[in-house]
PyMOL commands that place a pseudoatom at each C-alpha (Angstrom):
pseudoatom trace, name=CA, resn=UNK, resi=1, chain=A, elem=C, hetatm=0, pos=[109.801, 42.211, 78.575]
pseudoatom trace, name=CA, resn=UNK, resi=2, chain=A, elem=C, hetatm=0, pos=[110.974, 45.880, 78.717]
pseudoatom trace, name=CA, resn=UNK, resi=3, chain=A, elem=C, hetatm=0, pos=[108.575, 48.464, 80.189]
pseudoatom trace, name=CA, resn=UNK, resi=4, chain=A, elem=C, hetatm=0, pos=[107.183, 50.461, 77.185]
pseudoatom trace, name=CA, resn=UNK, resi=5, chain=A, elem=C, hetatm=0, pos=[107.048, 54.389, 77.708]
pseudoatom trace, name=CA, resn=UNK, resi=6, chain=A, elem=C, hetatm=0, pos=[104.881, 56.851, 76.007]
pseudoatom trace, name=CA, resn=UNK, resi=7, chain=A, elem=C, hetatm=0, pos=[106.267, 60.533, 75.272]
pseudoatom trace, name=CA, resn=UNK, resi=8, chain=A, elem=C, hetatm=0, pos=[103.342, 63.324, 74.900]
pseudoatom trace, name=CA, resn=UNK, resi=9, chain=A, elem=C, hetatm=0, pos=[105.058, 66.664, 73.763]
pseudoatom trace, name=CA, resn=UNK, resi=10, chain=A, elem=C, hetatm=0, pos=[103.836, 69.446, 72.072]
pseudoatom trace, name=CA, resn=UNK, resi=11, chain=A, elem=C, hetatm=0, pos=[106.716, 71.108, 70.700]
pseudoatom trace, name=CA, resn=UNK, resi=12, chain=A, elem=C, hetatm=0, pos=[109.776, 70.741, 69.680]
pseudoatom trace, name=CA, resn=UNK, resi=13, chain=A, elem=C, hetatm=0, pos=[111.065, 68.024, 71.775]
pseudoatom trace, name=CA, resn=UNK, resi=14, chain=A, elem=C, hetatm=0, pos=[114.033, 68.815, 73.353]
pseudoatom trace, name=CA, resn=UNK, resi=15, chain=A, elem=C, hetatm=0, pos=[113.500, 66.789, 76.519]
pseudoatom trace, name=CA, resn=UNK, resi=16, chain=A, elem=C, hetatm=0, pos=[111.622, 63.832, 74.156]
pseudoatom trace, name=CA, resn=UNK, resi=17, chain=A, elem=C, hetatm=0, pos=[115.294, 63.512, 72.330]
pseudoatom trace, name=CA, resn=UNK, resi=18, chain=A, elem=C, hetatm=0, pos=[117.308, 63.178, 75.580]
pseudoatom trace, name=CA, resn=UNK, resi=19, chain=A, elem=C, hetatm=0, pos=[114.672, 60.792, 77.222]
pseudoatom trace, name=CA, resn=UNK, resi=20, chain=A, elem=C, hetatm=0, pos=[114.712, 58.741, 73.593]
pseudoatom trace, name=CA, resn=UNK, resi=21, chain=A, elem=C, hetatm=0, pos=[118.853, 58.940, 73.888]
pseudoatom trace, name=CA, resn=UNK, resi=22, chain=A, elem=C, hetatm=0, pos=[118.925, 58.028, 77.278]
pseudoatom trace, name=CA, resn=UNK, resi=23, chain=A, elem=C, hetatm=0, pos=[116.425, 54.773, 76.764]
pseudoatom trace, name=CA, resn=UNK, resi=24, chain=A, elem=C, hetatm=0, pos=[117.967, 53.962, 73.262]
pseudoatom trace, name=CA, resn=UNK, resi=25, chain=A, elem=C, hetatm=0, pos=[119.960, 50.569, 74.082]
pseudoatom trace, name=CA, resn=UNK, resi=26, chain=A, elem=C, hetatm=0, pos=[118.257, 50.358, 78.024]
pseudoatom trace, name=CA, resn=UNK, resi=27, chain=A, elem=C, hetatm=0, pos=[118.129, 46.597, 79.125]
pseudoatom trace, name=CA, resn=UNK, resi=28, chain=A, elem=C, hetatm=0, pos=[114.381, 47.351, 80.452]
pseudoatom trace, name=CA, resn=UNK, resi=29, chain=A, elem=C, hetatm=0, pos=[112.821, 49.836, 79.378]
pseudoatom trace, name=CA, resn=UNK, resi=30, chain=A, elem=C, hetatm=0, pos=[111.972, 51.629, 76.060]
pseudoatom trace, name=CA, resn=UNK, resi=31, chain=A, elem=C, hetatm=0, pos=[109.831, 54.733, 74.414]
pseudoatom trace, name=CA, resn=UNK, resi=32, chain=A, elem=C, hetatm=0, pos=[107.693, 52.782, 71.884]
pseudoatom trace, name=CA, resn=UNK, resi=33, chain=A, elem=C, hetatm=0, pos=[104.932, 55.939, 71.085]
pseudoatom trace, name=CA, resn=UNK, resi=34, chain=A, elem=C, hetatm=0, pos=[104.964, 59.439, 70.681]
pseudoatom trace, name=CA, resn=UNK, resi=35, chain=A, elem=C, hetatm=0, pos=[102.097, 61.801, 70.609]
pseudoatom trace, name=CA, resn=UNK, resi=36, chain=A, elem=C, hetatm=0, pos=[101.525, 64.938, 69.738]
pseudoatom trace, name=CA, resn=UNK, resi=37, chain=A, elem=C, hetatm=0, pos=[98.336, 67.470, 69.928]
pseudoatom trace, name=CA, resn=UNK, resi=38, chain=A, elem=C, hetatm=0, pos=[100.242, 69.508, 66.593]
pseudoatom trace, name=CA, resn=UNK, resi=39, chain=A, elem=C, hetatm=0, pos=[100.799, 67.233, 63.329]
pseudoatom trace, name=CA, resn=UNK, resi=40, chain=A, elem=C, hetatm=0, pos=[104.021, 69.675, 62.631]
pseudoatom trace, name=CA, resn=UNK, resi=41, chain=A, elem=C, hetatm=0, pos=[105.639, 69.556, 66.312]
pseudoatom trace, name=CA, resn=UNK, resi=42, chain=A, elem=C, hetatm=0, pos=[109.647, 69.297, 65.896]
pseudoatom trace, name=CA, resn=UNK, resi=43, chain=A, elem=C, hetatm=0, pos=[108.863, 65.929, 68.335]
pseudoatom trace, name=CA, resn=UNK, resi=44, chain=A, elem=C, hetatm=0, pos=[107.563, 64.251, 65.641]
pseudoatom trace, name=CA, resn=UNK, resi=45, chain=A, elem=C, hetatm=0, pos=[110.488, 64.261, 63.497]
pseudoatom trace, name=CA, resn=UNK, resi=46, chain=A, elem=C, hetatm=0, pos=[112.496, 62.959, 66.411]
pseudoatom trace, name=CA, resn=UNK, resi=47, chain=A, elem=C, hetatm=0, pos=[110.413, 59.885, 66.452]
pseudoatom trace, name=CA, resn=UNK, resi=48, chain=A, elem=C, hetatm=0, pos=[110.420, 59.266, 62.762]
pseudoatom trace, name=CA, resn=UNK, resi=49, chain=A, elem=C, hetatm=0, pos=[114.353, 59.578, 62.981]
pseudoatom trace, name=CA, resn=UNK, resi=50, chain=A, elem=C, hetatm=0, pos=[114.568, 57.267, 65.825]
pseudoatom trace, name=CA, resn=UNK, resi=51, chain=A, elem=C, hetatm=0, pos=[111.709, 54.549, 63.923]
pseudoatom trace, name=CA, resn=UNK, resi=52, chain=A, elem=C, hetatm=0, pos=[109.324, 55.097, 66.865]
pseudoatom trace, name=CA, resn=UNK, resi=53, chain=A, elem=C, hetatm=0, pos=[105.916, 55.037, 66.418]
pseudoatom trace, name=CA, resn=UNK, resi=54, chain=A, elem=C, hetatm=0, pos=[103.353, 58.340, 66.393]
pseudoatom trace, name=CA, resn=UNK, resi=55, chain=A, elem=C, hetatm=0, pos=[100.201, 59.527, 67.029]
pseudoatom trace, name=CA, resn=UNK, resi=56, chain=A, elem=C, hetatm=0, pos=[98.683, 62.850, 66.535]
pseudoatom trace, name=CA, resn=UNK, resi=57, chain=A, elem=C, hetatm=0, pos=[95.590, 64.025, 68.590]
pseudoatom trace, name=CA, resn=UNK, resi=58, chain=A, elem=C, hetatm=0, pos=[93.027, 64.844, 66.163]
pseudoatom trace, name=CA, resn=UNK, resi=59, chain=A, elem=C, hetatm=0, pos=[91.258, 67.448, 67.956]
pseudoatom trace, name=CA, resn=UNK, resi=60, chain=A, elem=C, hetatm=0, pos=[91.093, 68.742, 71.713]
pseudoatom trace, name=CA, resn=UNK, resi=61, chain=A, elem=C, hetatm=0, pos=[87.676, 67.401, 71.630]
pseudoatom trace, name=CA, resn=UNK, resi=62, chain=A, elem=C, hetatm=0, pos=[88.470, 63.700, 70.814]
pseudoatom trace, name=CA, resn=UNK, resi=63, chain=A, elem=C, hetatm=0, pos=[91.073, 63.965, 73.050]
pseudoatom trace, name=CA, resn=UNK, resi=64, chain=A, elem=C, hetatm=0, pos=[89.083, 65.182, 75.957]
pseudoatom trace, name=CA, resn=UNK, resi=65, chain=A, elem=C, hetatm=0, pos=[85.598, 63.246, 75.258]
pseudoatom trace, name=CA, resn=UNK, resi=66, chain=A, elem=C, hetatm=0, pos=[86.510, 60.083, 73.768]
pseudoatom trace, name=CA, resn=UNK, resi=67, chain=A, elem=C, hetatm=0, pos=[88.693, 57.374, 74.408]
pseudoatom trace, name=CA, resn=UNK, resi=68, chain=A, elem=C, hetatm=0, pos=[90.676, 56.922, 71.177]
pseudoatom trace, name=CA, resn=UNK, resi=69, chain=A, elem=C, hetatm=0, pos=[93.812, 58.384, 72.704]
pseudoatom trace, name=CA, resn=UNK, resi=70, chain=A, elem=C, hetatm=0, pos=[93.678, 55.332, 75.425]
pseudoatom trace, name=CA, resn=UNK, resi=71, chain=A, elem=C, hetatm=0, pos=[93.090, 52.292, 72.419]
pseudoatom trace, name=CA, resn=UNK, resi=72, chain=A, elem=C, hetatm=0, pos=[95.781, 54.071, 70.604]
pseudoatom trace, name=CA, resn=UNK, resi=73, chain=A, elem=C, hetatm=0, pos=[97.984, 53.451, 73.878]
pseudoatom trace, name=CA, resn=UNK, resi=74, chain=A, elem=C, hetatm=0, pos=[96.634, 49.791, 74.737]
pseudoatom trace, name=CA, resn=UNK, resi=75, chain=A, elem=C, hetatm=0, pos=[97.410, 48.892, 71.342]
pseudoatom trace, name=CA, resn=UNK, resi=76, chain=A, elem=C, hetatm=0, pos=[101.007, 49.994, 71.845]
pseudoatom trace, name=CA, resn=UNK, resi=77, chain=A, elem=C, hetatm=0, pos=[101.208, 48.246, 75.397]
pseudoatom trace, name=CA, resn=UNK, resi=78, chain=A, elem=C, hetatm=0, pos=[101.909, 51.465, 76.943]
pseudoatom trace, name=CA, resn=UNK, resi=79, chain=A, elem=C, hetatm=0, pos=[103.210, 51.132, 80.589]
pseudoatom trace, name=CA, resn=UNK, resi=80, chain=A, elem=C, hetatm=0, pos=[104.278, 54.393, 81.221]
pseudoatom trace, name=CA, resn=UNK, resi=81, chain=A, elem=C, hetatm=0, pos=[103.535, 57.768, 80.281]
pseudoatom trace, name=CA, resn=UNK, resi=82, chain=A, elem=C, hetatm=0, pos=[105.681, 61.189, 79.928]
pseudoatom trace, name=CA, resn=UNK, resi=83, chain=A, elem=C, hetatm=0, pos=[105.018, 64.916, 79.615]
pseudoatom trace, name=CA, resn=UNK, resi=84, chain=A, elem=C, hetatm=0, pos=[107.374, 66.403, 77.797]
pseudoatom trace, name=CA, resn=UNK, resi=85, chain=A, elem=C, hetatm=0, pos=[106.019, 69.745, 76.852]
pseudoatom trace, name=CA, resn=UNK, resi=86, chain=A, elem=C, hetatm=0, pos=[102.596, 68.156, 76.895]
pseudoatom trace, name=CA, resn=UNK, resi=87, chain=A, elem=C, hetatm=0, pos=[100.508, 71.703, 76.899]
pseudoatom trace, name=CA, resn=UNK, resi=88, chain=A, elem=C, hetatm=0, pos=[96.566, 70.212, 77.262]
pseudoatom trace, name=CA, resn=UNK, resi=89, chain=A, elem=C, hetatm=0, pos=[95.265, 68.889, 80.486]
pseudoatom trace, name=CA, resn=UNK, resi=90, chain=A, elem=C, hetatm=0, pos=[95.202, 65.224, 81.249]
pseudoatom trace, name=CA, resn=UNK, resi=91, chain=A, elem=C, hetatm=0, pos=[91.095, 63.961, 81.008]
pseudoatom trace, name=CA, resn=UNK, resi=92, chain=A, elem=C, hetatm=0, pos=[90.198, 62.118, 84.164]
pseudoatom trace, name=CA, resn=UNK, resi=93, chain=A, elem=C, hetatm=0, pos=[90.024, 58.853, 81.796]
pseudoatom trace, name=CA, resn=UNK, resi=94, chain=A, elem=C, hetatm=0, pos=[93.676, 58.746, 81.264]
pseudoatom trace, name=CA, resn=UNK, resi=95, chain=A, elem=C, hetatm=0, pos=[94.629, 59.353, 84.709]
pseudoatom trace, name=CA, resn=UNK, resi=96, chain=A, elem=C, hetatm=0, pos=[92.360, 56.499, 85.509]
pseudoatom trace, name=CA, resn=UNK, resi=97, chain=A, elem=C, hetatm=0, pos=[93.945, 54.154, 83.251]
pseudoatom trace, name=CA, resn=UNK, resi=98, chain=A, elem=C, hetatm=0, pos=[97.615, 54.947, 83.946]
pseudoatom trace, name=CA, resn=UNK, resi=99, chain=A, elem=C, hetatm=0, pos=[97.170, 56.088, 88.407]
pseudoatom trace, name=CA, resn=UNK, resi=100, chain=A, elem=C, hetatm=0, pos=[100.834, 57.555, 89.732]
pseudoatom trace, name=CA, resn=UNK, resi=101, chain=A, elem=C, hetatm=0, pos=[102.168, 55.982, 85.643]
pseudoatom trace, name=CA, resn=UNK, resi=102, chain=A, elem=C, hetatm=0, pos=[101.948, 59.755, 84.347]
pseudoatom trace, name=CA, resn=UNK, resi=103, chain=A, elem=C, hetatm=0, pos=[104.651, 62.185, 84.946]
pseudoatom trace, name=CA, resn=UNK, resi=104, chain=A, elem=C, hetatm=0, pos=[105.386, 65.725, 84.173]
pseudoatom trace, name=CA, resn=UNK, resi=105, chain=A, elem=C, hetatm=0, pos=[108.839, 68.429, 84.185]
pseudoatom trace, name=CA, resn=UNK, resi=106, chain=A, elem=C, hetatm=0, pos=[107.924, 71.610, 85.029]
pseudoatom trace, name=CA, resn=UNK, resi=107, chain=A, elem=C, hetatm=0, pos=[110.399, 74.482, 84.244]
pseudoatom trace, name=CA, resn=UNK, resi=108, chain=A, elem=C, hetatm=0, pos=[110.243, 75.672, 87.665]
pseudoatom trace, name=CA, resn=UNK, resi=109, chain=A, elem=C, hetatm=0, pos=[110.064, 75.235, 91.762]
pseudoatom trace, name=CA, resn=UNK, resi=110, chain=A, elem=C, hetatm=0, pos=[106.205, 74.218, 92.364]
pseudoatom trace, name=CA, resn=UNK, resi=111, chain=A, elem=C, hetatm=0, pos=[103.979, 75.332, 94.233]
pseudoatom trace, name=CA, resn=UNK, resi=112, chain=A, elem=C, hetatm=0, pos=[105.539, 78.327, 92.707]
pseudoatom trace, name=CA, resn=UNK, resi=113, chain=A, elem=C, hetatm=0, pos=[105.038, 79.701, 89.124]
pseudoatom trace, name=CA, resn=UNK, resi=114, chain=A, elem=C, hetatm=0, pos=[102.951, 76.419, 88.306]
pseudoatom trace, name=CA, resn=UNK, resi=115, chain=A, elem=C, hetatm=0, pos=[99.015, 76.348, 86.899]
pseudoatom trace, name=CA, resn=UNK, resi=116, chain=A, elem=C, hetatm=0, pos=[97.088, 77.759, 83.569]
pseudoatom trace, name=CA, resn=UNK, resi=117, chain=A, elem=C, hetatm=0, pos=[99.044, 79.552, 80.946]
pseudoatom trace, name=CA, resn=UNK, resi=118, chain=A, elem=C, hetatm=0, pos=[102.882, 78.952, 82.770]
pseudoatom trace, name=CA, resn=UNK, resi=119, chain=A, elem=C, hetatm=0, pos=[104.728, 77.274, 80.485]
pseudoatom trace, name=CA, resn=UNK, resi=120, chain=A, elem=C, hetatm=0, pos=[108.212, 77.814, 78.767]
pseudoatom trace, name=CA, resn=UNK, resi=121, chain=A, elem=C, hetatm=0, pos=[109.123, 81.645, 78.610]
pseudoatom trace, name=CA, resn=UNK, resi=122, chain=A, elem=C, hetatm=0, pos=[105.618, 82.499, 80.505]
pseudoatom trace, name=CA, resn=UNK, resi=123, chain=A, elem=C, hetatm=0, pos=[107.861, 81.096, 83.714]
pseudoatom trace, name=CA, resn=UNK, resi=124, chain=A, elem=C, hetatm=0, pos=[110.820, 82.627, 83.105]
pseudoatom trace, name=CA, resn=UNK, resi=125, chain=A, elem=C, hetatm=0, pos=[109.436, 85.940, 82.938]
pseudoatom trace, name=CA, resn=UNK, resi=126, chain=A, elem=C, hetatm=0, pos=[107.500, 85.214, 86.024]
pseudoatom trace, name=CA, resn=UNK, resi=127, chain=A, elem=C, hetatm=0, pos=[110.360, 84.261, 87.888]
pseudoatom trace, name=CA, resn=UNK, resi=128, chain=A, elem=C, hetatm=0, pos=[112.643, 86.977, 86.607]
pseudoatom trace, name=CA, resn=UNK, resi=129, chain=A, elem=C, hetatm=0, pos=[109.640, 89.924, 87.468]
pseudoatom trace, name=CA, resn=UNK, resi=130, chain=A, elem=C, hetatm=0, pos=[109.571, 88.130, 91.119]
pseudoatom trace, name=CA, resn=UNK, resi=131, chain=A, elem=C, hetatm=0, pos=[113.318, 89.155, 91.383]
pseudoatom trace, name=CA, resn=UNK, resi=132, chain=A, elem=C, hetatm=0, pos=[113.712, 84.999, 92.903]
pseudoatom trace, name=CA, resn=UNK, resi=133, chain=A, elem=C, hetatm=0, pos=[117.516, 84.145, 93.649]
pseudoatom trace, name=CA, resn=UNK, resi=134, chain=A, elem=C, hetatm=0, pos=[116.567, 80.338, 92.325]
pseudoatom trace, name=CA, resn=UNK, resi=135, chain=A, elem=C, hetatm=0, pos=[114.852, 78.293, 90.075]
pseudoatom trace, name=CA, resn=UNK, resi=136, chain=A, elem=C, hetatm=0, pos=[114.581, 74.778, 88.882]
pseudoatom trace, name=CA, resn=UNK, resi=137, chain=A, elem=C, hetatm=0, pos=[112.411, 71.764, 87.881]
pseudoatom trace, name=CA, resn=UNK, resi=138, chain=A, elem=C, hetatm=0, pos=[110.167, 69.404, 89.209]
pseudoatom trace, name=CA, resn=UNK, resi=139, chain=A, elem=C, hetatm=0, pos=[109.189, 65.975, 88.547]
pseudoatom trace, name=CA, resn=UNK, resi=140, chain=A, elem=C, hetatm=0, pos=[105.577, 65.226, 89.318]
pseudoatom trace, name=CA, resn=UNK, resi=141, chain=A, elem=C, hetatm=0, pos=[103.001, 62.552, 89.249]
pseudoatom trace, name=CA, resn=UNK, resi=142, chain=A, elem=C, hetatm=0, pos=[100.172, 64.330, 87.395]
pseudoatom trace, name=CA, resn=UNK, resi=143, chain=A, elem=C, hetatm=0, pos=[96.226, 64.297, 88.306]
pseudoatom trace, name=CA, resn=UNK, resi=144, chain=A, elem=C, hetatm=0, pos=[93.215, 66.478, 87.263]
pseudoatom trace, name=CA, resn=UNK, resi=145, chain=A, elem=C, hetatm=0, pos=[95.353, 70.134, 88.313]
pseudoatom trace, name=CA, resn=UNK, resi=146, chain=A, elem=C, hetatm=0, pos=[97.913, 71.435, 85.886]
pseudoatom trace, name=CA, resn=UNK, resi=147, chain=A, elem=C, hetatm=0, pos=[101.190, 71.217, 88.111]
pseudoatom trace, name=CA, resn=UNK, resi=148, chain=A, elem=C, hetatm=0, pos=[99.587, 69.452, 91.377]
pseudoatom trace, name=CA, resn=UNK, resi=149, chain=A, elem=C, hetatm=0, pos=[100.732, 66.338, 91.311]
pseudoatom trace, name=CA, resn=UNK, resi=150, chain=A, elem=C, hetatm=0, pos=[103.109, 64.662, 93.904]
pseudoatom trace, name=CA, resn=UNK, resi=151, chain=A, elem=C, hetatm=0, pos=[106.652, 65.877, 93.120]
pseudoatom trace, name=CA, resn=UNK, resi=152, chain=A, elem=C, hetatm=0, pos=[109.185, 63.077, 92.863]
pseudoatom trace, name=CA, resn=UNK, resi=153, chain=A, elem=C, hetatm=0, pos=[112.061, 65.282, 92.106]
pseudoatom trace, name=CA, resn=UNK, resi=154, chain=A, elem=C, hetatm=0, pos=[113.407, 68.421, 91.848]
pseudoatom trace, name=CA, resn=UNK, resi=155, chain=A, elem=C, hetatm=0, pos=[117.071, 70.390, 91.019]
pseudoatom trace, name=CA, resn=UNK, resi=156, chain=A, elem=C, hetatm=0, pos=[117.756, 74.248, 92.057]
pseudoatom trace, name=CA, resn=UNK, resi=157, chain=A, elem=C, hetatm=0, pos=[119.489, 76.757, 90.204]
pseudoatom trace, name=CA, resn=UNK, resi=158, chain=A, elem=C, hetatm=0, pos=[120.851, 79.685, 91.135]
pseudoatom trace, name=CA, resn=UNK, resi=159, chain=A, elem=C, hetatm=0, pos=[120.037, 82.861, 89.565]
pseudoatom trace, name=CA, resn=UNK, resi=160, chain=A, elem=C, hetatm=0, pos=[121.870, 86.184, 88.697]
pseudoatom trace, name=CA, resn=UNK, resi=161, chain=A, elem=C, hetatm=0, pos=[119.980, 89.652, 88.993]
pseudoatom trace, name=CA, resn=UNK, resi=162, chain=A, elem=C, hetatm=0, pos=[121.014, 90.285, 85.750]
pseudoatom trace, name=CA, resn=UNK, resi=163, chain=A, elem=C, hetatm=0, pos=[119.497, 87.035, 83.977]
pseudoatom trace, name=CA, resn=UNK, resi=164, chain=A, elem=C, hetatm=0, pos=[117.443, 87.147, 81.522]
pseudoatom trace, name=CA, resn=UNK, resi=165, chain=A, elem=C, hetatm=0, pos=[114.343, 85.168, 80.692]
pseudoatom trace, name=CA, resn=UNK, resi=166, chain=A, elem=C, hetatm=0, pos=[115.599, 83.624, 78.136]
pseudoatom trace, name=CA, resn=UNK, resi=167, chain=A, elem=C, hetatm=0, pos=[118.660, 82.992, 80.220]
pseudoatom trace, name=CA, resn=UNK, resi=168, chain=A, elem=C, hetatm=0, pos=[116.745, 81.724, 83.327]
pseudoatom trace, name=CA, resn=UNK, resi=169, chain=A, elem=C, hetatm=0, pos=[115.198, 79.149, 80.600]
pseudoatom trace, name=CA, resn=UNK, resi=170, chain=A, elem=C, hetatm=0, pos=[119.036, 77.879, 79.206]
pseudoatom trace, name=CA, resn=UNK, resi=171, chain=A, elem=C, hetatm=0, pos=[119.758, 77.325, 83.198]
pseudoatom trace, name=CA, resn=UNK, resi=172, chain=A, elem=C, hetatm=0, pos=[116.618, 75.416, 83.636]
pseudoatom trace, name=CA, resn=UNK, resi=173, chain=A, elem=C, hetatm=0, pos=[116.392, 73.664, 80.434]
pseudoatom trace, name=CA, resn=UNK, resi=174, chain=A, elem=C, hetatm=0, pos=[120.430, 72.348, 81.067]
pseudoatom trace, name=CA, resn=UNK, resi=175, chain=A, elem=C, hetatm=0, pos=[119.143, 70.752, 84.566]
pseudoatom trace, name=CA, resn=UNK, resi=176, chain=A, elem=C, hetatm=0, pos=[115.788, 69.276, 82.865]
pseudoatom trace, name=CA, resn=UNK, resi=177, chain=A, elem=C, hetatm=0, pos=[117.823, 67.497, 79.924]
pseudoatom trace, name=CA, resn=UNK, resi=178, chain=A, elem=C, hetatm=0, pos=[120.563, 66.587, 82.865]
pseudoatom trace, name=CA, resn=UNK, resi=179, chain=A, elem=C, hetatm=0, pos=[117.854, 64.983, 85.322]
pseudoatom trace, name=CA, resn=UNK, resi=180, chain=A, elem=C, hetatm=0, pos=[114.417, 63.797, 83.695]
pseudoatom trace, name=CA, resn=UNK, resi=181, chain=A, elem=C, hetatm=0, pos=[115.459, 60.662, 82.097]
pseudoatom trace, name=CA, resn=UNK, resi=182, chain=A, elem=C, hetatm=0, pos=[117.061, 58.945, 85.272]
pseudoatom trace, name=CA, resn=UNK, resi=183, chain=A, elem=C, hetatm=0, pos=[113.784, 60.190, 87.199]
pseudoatom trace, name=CA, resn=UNK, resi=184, chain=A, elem=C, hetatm=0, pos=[111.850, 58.566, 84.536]
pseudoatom trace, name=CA, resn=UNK, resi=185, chain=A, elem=C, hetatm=0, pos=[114.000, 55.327, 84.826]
pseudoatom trace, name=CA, resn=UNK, resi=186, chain=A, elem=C, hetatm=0, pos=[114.000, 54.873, 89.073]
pseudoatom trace, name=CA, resn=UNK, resi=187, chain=A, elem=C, hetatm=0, pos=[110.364, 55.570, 89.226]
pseudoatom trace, name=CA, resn=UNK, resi=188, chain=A, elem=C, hetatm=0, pos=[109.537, 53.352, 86.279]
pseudoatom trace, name=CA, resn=UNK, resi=189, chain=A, elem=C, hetatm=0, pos=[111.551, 50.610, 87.398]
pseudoatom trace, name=CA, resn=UNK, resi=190, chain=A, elem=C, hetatm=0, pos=[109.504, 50.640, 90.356]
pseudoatom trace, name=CA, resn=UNK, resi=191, chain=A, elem=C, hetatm=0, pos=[106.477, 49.390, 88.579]
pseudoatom trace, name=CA, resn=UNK, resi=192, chain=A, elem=C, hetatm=0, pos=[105.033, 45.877, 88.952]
for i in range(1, 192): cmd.bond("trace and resi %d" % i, "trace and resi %d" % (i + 1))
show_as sticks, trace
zoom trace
């Protein structure tokens, strides 16, 4: 029986299309659901045009006071979950259900340039203003922190003083398409 992963994503779904390339034909594992919190994220489509399954949050409140989210991934047989883009904070009941089976990329080197409001560009610009020589990504386990999780992985590049933001993102984005769906597969296939 293959191990059955879940994609959350809030946007367009760049990473959700390699990870659903990568697990396409796998021997053990497979992406059976995709959720979204927006009913026109790109993400969606990507599921449709791969015949796996959806679900959109109806509202930030269901999704942080009730426990529909959680049926909606028992009824799927979820195994495994993935942040791909995922922009809300996990509620304590999911990270209950699913402990060290949640995992998150983060377009950059935590401890740095992690936490509330840094996401996509926000990083980049961070990272360029700081004048760093490097960036990257990193894997995580996630728990009730944005970016505070364990980190399971991460890959360095190296930067130019002349990059851009949107630059520093192409560098980072080429390493998290490159790297998150083999993470995804070692630490899954770890699982009982």
């Amino acid at each position: 029986m293959k191990k059955r992963l879940a994609i959350f994503a809030s946007g367009s779904g760049s990473n959700a299309k390699k990870i659903v390339e990568y697990f396409k034909d796998h021997p053990t594992i497979e992406v059976a659901l995709v959720v979204s919190n927006k009913a026109n994220a790109g993400v969606l489509d990507i599921a449709k045009s791969f015949n796996i399954e959806t679900y959109v949050i109806p509202s930030k409140a269901e999704f942080t006071q009730t426990e529909t989210l959680l049926q909606e991934l028992y009824v799927s047989q979820i195994d495994f979950i993935v942040l791909a883009g995922f922009l809300w904070l996990i509620p304590e009941y999911l990270i209950e259900a699913y402990p060290n089976r949640i995992v998150n990329i983060h377009p950059a080197l935590l401890p740095k340039y992690g936490g509330i409001g840094m996401h996509g560009i926000h990083v980049h610009t961070a990272v360029v203003a700081a004048g760093e020589k490097e960036s990257g990504i990193t894997i995580h386990y996630v728990d009730r922190v944005y970016d505070n999780g364990e980190h399971l992985f991460q890959a360095k590049v190296m930067l130019e003083p002349t990059d851009t933001p949107a630059v520093v993102q192409q560098k980072v984005l080429a390493l998290e398409h490159a790297n998150f769906a083999q993470v995804i597969e070692k630490v899954v296939n770890t699982l009982p």
